[in-house]
C-alpha positions in Angstrom: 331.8 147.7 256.8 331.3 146.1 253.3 328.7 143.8 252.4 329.3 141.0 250.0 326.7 140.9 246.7 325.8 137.4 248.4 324.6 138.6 251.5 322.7 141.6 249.9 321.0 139.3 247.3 320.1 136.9 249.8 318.9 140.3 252.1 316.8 141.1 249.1 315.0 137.6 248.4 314.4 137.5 252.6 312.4 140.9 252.2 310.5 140.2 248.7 309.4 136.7 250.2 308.2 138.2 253.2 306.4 141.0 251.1 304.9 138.8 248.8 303.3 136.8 251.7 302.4 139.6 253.4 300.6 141.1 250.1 298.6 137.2 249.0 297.8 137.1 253.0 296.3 140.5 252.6 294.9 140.1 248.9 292.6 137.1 250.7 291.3 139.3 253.5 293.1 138.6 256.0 294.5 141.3 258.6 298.2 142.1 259.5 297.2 142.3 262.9 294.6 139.8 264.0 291.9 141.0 266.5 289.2 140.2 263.8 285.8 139.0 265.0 284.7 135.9 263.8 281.7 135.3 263.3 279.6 131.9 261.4 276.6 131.6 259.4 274.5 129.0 258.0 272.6 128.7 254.6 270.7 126.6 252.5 273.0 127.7 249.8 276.2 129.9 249.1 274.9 131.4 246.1 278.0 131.2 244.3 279.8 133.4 247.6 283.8 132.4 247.7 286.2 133.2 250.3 287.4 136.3 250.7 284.0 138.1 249.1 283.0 141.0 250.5 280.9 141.4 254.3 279.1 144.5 253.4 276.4 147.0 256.0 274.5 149.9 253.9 277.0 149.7 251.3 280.3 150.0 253.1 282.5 147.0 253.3 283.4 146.2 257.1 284.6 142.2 256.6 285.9 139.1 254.5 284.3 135.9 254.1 286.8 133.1 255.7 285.7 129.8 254.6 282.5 128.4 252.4 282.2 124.9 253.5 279.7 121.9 253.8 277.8 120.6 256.3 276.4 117.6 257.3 273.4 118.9 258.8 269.5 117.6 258.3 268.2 120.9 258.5 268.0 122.1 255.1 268.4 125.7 256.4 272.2 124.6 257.7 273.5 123.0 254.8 276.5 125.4 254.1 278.3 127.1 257.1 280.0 130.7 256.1 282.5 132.0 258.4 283.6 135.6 258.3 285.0 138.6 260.2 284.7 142.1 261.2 287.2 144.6 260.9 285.7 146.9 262.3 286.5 147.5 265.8 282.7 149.4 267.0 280.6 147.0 264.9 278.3 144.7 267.1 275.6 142.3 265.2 272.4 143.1 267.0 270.5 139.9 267.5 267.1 141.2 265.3 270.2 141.7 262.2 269.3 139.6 258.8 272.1 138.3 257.0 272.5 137.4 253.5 274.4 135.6 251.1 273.9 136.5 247.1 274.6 138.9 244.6 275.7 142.4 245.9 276.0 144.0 242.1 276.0 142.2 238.5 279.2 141.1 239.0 279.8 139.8 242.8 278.6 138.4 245.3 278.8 138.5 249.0 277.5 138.8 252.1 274.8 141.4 253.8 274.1 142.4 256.5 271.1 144.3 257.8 271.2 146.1 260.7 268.1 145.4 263.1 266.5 148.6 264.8 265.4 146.3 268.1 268.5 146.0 270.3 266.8 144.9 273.4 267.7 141.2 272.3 271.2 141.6 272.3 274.3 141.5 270.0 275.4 138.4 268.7 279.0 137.3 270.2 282.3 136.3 267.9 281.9 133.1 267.6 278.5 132.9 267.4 276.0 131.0 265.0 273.9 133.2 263.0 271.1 131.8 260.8 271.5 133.3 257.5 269.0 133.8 254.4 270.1 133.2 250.4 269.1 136.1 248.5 267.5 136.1 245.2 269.9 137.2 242.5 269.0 139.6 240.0 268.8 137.2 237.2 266.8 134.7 238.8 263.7 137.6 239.2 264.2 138.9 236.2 263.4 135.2 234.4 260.5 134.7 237.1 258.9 137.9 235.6 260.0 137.1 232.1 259.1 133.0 232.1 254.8 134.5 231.9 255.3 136.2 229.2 257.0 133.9 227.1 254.5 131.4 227.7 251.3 133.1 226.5 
């Protein structure tokens, strides 16, 4: 059976579409799959965190940031609402966890997570709200030990 060059071209562009949304899809963090947990966090700030920054536990990364967005909340802690996931499958936020947004090297920034020791409260559920702490980058306390000096 012979295949006219029109139907293979048009073969072709089907396939590279479908790969090149497939790639941007996975280039933003998202999974082929699905099954994610979903998690959110509020801040007082983002500290400069986008989407698709890393979610990162003793140095491995296990997540994506979703969505930065604003909120319209009086509490100053709960100003900007992070959601992210966990692609991990084992990985269970225990309740005692801190979370961080801020630098995680020179160059980026994203999200921590430290593990908490005391599991007798619980692990946090996807979909659950998680109060979250902005970390102090690297520059900001190296110009908090720097502005004393330059003003004696």
């Amino acid at each position: 059976m012979r295949f006219s060059k029109e139907l293979k071209m048009g073969i072709i562009a089907i396939v590279s579409i479908a790969v090149l949304v497939l790639g941007v899809n996975f280039l933003k963090g998202n999974s082929f799959f699905g099954g994610d947990d979903v998690y959110y966090a509020y801040f007082s700030n983002s500290t400069g965190v986008t989407p698709a920054a890393s979610v990162v536990v003793n140095g491995v990364t296990i997540g994506k940031v979703l969505t930065v967005e604003l909120t319209e909340e009086p509490d100053s802690n709960k100003r900007v609402m992070i959601s992210f996931n966990i692609q991990m499958d084992d990985f269970k936020i225990a309740k005692t966890s801190r979370i961080e947004v801020g630098a995680l090297d020179f160059f980026t920034k994203g999200m921590v997570i430290t593990p908490g020791i005391d599991v007798s409260k619980g692990y946090y559920k996807p979909g659950d709200k998680i109060q979250g702490e902005s970390s102090v980058d690297l520059i900001s306390q190296v110009k908090s030990y720097v502005e004393p000096i330059n003003q004696k």
